[in-house]
C-alpha positions in Angstrom: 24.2 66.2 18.6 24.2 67.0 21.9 21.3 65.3 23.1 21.9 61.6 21.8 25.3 61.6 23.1 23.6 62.4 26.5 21.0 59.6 25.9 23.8 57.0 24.8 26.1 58.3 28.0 22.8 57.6 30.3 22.5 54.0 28.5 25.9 53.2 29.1 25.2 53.7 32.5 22.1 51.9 32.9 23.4 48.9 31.3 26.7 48.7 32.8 24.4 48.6 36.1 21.9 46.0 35.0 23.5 42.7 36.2 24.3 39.7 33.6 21.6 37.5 35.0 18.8 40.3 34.1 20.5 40.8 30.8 20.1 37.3 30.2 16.5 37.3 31.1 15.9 40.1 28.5 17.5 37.8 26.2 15.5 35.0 27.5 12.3 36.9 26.0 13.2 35.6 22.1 12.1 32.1 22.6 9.7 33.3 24.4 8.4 35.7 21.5 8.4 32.6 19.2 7.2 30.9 21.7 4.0 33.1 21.5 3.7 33.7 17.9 3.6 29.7 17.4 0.9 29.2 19.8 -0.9 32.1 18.2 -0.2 30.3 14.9 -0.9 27.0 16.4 -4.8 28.3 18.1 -5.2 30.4 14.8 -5.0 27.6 12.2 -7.0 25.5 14.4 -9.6 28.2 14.6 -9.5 28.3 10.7 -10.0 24.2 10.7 -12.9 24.5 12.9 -14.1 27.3 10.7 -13.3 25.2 7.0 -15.3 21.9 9.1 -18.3 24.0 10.0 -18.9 25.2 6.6 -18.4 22.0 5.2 -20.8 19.7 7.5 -23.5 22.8 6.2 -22.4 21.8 2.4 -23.2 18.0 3.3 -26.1 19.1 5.4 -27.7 20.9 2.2 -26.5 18.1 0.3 -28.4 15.4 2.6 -30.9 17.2 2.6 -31.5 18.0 -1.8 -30.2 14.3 -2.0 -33.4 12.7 -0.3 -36.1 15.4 -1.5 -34.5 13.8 -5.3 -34.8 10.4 -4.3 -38.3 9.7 -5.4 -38.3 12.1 -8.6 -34.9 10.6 -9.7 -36.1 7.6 -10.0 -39.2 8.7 -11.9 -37.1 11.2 -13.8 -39.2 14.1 -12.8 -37.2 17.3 -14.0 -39.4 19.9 -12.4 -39.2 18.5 -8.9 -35.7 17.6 -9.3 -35.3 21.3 -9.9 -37.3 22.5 -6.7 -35.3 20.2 -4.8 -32.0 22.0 -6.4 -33.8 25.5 -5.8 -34.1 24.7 -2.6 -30.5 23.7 -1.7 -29.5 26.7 -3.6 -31.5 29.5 -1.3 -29.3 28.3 1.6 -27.2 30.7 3.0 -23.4 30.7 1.5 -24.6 28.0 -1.7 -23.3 29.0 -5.1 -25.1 26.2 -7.0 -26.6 22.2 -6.5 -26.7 20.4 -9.6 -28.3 16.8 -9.4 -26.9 14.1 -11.7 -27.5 10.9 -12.7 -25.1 7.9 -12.0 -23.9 7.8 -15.6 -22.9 11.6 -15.0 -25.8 13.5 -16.6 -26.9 16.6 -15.0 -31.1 16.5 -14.4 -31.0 19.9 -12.2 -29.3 22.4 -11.4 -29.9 25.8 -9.6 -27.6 28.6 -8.5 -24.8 30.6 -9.9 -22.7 29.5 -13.0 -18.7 29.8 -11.6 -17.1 31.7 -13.5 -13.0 31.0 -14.0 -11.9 34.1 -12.6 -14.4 33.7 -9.2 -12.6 32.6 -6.4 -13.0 28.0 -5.5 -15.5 27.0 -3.6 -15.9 23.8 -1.6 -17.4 21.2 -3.2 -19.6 18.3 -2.0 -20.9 15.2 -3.5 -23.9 13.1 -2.1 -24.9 9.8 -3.4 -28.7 9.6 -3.7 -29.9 5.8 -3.3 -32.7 3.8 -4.0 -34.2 0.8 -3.4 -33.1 -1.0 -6.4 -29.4 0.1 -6.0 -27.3 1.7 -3.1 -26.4 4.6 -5.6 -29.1 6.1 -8.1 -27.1 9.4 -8.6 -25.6 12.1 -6.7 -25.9 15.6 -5.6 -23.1 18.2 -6.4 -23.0 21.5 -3.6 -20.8 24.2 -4.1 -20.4 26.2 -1.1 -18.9 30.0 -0.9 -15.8 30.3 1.0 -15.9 33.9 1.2 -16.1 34.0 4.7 -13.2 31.8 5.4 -10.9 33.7 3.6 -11.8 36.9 5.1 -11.2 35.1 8.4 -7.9 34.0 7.1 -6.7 37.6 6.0 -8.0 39.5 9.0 -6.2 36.6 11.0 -2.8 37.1 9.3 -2.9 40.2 9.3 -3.1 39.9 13.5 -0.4 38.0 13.6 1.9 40.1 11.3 1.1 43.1 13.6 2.1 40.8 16.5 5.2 39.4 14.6 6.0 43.1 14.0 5.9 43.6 17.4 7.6 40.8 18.9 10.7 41.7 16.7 10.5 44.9 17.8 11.0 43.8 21.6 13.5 41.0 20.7 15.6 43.3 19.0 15.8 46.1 21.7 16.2 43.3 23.7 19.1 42.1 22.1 20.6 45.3 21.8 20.8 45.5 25.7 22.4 41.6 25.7 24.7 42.4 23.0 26.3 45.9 25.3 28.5 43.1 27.6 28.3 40.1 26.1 29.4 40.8 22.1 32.9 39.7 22.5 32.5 35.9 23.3 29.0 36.0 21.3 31.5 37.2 18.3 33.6 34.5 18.7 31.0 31.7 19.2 29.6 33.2 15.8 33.0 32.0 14.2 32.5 28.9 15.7 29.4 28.8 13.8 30.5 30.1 10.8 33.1 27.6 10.5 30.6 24.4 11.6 28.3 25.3 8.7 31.7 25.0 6.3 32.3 21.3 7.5 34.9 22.7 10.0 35.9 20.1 13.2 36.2 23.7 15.3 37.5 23.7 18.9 35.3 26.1 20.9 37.7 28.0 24.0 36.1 28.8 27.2 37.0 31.0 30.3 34.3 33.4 30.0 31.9 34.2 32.5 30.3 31.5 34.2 27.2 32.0 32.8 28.8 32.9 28.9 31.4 29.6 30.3 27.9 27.1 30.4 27.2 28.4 26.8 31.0 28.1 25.4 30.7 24.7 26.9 27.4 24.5 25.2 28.9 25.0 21.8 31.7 22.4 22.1 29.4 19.7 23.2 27.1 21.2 19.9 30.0 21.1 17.9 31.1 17.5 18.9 27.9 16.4 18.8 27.0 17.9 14.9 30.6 16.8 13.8 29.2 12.9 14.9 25.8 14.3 13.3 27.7 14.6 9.8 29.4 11.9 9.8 26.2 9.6 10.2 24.3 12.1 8.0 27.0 11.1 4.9 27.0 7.5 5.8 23.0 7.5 5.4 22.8 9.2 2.4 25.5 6.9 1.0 22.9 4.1 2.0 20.2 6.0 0.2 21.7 6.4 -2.5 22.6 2.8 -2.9 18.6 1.9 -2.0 17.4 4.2 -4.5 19.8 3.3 -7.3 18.8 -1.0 -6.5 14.8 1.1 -6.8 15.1 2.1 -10.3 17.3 -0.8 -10.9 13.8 -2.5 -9.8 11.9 -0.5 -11.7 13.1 -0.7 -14.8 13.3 -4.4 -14.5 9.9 -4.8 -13.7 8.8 -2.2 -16.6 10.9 -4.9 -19.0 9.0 -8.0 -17.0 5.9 -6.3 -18.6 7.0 -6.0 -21.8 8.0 -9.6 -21.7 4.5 -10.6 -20.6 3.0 -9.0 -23.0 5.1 -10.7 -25.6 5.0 -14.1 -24.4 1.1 -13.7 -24.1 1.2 -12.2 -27.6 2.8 -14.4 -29.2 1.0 -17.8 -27.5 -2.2 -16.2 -28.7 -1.0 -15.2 -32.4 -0.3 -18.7 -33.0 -4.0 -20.4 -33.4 -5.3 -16.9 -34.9 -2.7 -17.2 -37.5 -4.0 -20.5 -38.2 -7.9 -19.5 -38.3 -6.6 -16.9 -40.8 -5.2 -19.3 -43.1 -7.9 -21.5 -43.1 -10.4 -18.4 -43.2 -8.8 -17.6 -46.3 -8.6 -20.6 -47.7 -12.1 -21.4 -47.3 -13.3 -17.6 -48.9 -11.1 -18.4 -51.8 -13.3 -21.8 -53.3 -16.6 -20.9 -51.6 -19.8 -19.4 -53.9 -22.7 -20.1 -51.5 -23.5 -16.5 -50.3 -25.1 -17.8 -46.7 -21.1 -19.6 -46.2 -19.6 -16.5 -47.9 -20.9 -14.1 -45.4 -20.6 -16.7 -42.4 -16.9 -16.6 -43.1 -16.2 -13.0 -43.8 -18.0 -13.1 -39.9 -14.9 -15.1 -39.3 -12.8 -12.9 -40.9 -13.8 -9.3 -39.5 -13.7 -11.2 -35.7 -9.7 -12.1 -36.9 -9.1 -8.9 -38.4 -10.3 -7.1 -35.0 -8.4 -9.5 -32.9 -5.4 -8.6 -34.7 -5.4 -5.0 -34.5 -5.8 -5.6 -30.8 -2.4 -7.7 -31.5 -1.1 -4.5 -33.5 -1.4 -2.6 -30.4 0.6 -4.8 -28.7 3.4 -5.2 -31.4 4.3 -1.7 -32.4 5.0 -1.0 -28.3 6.9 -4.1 -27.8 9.0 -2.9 -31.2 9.7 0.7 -29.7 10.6 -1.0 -26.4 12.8 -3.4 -27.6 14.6 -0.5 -30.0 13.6 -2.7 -32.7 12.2 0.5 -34.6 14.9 2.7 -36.9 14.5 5.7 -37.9 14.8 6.0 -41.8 14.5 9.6 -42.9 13.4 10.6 -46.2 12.0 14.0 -48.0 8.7 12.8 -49.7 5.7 15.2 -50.6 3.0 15.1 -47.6 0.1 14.4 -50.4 1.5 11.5 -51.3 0.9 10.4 -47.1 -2.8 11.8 -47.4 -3.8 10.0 -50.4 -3.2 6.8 -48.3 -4.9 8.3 -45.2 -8.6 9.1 -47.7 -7.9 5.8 -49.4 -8.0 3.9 -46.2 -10.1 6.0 -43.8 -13.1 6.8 -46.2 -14.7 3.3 -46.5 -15.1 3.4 -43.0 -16.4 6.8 -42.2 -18.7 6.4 -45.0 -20.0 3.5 -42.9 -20.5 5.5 -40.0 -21.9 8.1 -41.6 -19.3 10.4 -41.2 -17.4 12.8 -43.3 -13.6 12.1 -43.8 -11.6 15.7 -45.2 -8.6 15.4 -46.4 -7.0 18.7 -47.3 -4.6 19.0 -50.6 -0.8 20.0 -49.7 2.2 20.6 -51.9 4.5 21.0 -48.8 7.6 18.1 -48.4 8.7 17.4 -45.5 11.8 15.4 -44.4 10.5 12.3 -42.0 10.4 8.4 -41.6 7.7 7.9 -44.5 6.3 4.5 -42.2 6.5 6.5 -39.1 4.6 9.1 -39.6 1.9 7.4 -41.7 1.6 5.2 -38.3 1.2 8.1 -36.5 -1.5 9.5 -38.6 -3.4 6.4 -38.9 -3.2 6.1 -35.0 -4.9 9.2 -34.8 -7.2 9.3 -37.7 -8.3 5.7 -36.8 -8.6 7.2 -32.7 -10.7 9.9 -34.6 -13.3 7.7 -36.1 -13.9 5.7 -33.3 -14.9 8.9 -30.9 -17.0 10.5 -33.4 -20.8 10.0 -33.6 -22.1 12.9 -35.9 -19.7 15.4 -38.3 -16.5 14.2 -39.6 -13.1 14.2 -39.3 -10.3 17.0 -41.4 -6.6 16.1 -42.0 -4.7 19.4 -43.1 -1.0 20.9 -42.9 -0.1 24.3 -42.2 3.4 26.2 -41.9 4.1 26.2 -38.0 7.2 28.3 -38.1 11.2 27.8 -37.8 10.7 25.5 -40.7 8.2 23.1 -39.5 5.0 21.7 -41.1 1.9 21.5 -38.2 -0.1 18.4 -39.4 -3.3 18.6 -37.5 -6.1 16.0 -37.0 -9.5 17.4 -36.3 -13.1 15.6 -35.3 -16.1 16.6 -33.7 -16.7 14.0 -31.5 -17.1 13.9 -27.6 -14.2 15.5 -26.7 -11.8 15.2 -23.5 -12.0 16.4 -20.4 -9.0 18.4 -19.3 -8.2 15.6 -16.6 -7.8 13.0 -18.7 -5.9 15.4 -21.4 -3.0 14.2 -20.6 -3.4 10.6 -19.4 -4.8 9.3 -22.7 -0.9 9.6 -24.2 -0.3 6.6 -21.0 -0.4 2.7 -21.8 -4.0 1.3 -21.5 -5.1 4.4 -20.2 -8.8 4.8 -21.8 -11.6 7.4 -20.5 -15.1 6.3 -21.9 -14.8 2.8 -23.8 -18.6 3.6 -24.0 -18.0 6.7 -26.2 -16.5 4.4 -29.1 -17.7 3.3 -32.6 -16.8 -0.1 -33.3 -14.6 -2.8 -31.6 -12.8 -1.6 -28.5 -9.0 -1.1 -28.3 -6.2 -1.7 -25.5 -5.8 2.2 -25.5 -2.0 2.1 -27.0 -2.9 3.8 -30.0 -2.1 7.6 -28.8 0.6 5.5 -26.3 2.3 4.5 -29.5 1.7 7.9 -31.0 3.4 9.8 -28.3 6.3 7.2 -28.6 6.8 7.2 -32.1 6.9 11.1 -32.1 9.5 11.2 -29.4 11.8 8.5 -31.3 11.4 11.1 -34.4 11.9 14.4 -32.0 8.1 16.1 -32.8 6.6 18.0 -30.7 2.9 16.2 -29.8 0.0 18.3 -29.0 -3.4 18.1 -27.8 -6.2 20.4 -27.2 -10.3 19.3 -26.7 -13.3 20.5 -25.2 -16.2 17.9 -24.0 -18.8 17.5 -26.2 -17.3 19.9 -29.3 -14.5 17.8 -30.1 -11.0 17.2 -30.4 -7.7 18.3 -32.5 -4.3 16.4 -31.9 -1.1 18.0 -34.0 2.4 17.1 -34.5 5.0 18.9 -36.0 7.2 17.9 -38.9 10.3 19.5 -40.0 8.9 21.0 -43.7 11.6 20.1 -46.4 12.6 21.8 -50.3 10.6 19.8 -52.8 13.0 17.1 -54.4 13.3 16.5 -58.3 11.6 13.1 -58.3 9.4 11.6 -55.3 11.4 8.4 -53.8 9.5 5.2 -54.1 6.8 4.9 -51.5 6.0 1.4 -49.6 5.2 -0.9 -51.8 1.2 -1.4 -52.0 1.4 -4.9 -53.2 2.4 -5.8 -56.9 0.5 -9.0 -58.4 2.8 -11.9 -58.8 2.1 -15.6 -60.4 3.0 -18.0 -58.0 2.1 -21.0 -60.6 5.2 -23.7 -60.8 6.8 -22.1 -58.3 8.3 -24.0 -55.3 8.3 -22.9 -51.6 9.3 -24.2 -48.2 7.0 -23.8 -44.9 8.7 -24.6 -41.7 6.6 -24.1 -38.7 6.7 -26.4 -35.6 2.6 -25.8 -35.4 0.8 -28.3 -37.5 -2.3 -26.4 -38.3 -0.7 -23.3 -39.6 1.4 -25.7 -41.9 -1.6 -26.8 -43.1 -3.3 -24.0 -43.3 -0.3 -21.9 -45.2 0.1 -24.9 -47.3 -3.4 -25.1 -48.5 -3.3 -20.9 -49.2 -0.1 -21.2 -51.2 -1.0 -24.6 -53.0 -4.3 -22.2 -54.2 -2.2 -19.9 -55.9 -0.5 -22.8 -57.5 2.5 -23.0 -55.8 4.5 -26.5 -55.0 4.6 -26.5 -51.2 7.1 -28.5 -49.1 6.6 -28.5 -45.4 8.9 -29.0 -42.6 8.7 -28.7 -38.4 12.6 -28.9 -37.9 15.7 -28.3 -39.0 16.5 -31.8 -39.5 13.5 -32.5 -41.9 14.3 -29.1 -43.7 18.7 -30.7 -44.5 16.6 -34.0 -44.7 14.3 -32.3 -48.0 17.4 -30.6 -49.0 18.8 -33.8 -49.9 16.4 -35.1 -52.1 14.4 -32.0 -54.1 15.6 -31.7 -57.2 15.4 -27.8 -57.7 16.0 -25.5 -54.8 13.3 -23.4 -53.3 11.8 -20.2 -54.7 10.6 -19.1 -51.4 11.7 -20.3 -48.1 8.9 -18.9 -45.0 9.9 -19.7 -41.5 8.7 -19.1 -37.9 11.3 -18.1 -35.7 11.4 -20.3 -33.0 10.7 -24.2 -33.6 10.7 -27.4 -32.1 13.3 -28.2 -29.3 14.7 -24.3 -29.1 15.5 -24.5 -32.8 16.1 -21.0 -34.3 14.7 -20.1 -37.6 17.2 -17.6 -38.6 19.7 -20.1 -37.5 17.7 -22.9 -40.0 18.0 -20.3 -42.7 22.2 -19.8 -42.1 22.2 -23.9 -42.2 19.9 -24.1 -45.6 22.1 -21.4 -47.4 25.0 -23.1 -46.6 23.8 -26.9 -47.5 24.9 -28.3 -50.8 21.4 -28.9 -52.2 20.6 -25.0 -52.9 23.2 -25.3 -55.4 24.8 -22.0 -54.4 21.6 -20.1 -54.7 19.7 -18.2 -52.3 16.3 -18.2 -52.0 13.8 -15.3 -50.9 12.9 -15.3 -47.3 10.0 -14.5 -45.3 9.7 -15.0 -41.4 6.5 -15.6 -40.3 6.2 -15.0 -36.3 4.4 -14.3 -33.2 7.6 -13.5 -31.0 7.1 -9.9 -29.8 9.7 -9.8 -27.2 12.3 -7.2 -27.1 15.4 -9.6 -27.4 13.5 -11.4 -30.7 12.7 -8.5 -31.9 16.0 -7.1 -32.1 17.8 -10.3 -32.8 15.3 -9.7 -36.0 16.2 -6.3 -37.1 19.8 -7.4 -36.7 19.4 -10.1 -39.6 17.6 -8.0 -41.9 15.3 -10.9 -43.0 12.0 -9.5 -44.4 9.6 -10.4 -41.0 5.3 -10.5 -41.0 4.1 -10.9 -37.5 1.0 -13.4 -37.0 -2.0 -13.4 -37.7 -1.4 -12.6 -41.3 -3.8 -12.8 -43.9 -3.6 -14.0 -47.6 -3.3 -10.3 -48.8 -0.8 -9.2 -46.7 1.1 -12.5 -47.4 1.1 -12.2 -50.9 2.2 -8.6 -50.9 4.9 -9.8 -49.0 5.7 -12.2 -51.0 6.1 -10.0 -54.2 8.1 -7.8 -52.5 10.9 -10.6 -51.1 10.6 -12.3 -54.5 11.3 -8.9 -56.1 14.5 -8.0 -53.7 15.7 -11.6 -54.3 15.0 -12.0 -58.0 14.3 -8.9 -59.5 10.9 -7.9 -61.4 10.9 -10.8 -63.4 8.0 -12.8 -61.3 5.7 -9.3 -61.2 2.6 -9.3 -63.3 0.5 -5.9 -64.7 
């Protein structure tokens, strides 16, 4: 022990004769070390820059260069020159591989090495190749090895964490010779600091040395000067706070301004389909001349397509609006499936396709009309996608008591970019890709809404050009004693003698829903207001079977409010009939105002089936079964 107690006696000495100023200049030497290291830094990464834009003006180089030996064979769609040209790109120094494509995406050529997902990125570089016809024929696709660069980027860190080592080396033997005279007052301006990082207003005392005096009257003006610092700093991010709240305040009322557009344009457009409907129906129902026959089931298909397009738009503007309950029930999942084959099959017999639906006995314990929209979303999204094969509906047990219900197709996949955008509004990848009429792209929107409302877990997985499986999962339920009544399917029901009010404030869908019911042999009654609905009341001389309404009428008339008034006027005689609404209105505040009355509701366009299921089923609730036929 001897001899470090002679070395710390000799540095004692030596320091205490080392003036402050020169102990200051050793201390000096820490910004000076980061000083250093940041302008190493600085002149490294720029180094690296210059190295990442050399190697990529070489990928477009090689690209230029493939890109106009393809021109000419591009556009003559000559395979084997457009692979020389890509073997040639791909013999340059530092190329992995050149594929050529077409401008629809189709790769013509390609030469090089296939990346594997565990090999390092490359850089990749696209070219358009042009033509004379049009400024883009295709493109060429380089991807360049970046090998080098990253060597250059470890050897180069490495350098500078050697150096770093170093510098902290110095700056702490430098501070070590600082800290022998000066640790006292450098203790207590610590405090200081201490206490100014807990929100403190600190007083800092000076008397020291005058060169420790400037730095104690360093820290006060600091201290003052951060104390101000805070005080602005909370007033601004009080401000912030206030900006970003009015933001989202923004936000969300511009996401309800859309939903309102989207109504109002719904519903302005629902109102002359509803009336081609009618009339469409009417029409089908007395023609026999098969040229007219097929001319109006033209008509027809057109309406139907245009109102699934509607559909779209209605079940969003439901969930939006909170118009859509959740009504559990335990049911047996076979029950659901039989719908699905039922439905689905016509149409992928049409196309050509297989349809599988797999027998289940599970249960399972969900909104019955929920789910089966869900399942129709995605079968129907299925269909549409797939060219050749089929599409398999099954049910397996998923754990922790759920049920996966799984919806497979071998059609032209996704790519995982667009994996998870497709659950977005409007979002669609290839509307080129589809069988049939095109959609808005809210089926798998309303899909991914309906299965948060229900708390079911959505899931996705696809691979281009192999196909596609979408899954939810269902919470799996103990079978009951007897299956609970599903939807009703539509019950036949003789509307002869029977008398019904229309009240519309749109002329041609009173006619046209006049001339559909007066088919079936109904006594119609029509009416645009609610003074020429009290003005019939007074002079019928039985009440209504059926009253069917639009909701909103002439002058800002209500039709819920027309229904309260009719109930309440002495010529029902105390009865009440069965009610139907009959609207276009999709926008939030209707649709709630809806739910609320609990008035059976069809949104337009409907058609005569749909009406007269709807029909039997208000006539029913209001009646009992005494109007249903076998």
């Amino acid at each position: 022990m001897a001899a470090p107690s002679r070395l710390a006696d000799l540095s004692r000495r030596s320091v205490g004769s080392v003036p402050l100023a020169v102990r200051l200049m050793l201390l000096s030497l820490v910004p000076a070390a980061v000083a250093i290291l940041l302008a190493m830094s600085v002149l490294a990464r720029h180094h690296l820059t210059e190295l990442t834009e050399l190697t990529e003006n070489n990928a477009r180089a090689v690209a230029r260069q493939v890109a106009t030996l393809s021109r000419t064979p591009l556009m003559r769609m000559d395979r084997r020159a457009l692979l020389n040209a890509a073997r040639v790109g791909s013999q340059q120094p530092g190329v992995r591989q050149v594929q050529i494509r077409t401008l629809d995406g189709e790769i013509v050529a390609q030469s090089g090495f296939w990346t594997k997902p565990t090999d390092p990125p490359g850089l990749e570089v696209l070219e358009p190749i042009d033509s004379e016809e049009s400024a883009r024929a295709g493109e060429v696709m380089v991807e360049f090895d970046l090998e080098s660069i990253a060597a250059a980027r470890r050897n180069l860190w490495s350098t500078l964490a050697a150096l770093l080592g170093a510098s902290l080396l110095g700056v702490g033997i430098a501070g070590w010779w600082a800290a022998r005279r000066i640790s006292a007052p450098i203790r207590k301006l610590a405090e200081v600091v201490d206490r100014l990082g807990e929100g403190e207003e600190v007083e800092v005392e000076t008397g020291a040395t005058a060169e420790v005096g400037r730095l104690q009257h360093g820290f006060k003006v600091a201290a003052q000067a951060l104390a101000d610092s805070r005080k602005t700093m909370e007033s601004q991010i009080a401000q912030a706070t206030q900006e970003l709240a009015l933001k989202n305040a923004q936000l969300e009322a511009a996401n309800q301004g859309k939903t309102r557009l989207l109504a109002a344009a719904s519903h302005d457009l629902r109102q002359p389909l509803h009336a081609l409907t009618l009339f469409a129906d009417a029409l089908r129902s007395d023609e026999t001349d098969p040229p007219r026959l097929a001319c109006i089931a033209s008509i027809q298909e057109c309406v139907h397509s245009l109102d699934r397009l509607f559909s779209e738009l209605l079940n969003l503007s439901q969930i939006d609006a909170g118009a859509v309950r959740v009504q559990r029930a335990v049911f047996p999942l076979d029950r659901l499936f039989d719908d699905i084959s039922r439905n689905f099959r016509p149409q992928a017999e049409e196309q050509g396709l297989r349809l599988v639906v797999r027998k289940t006995d599970a249960w399972v314990d969900c909104d019955y009309v929920m789910l089966s929209r869900i399942l129709n979303n995605l079968v129907s999204n299925a269909l549409r996608h797939t060219t050749q094969g089929g599409v398999l509906v099954g049910a397996r047990r998923d754990g922790a008591g759920g049920l996966r219900i799984g919806v497979w197709d071998t059609g032209v996949g996704i790519a995982p970019e667009h994996q998870q955008k497709v659950f977005e509004e409007f979002y669609q990848v290839d509307a080129s890709s589809s069988r049939g009429s095109r959609g808005l792209g809210l089926g798998l929107a309303t899909v991914r809404r309906l299965c948060d409302l229900l708390h079911m877990p959505l899931r996705l997985q696809s691979r281009v050009g192999r196909g596609t499986v979408v899954s939810v999962v269902v919470p799996q339920a103990a079978p009951a004693e007897a299956p609970p009544p599903c939807p009703a399917q539509g019950a036949k029901v003789d509307f002869t003698g029977m008398f019904m009010l229309v009240i519309d404030d749109e002329p041609n869908i009173l006619e046209g829903l006049s001339l559909v019911l007066r088919n079936w042999g109904a006594e119609v009654a029509v009416a645009e207001s609610r003074s020429q609905v009290l003005a019939l009341a007074q002079q019928w001389t039985r009440p209504p079977d059926v009253v069917i309404t639009d909701l909103l009428l002439r002058d800002g008339e209500n039709g819920l409010e027309v229904l309260r008034a009719l109930d309440a006027h002495p010529g029902m005689r105390g009865r009440r009939a069965a009610r139907l609404l009959v609207t276009g209105e999709t926008k939030p505040d209707r649709l709630r105002e809806i739910a609320e009355a609990g008035v059976a509701v069809l949104h337009k366009p409907v058609t005569s089936e749909v009406l007269r299921q709807a029909l039997a089923t208000v006539l029913r609730d209001a009646r009992g079964d005494r109007y249903l036929t076998a």
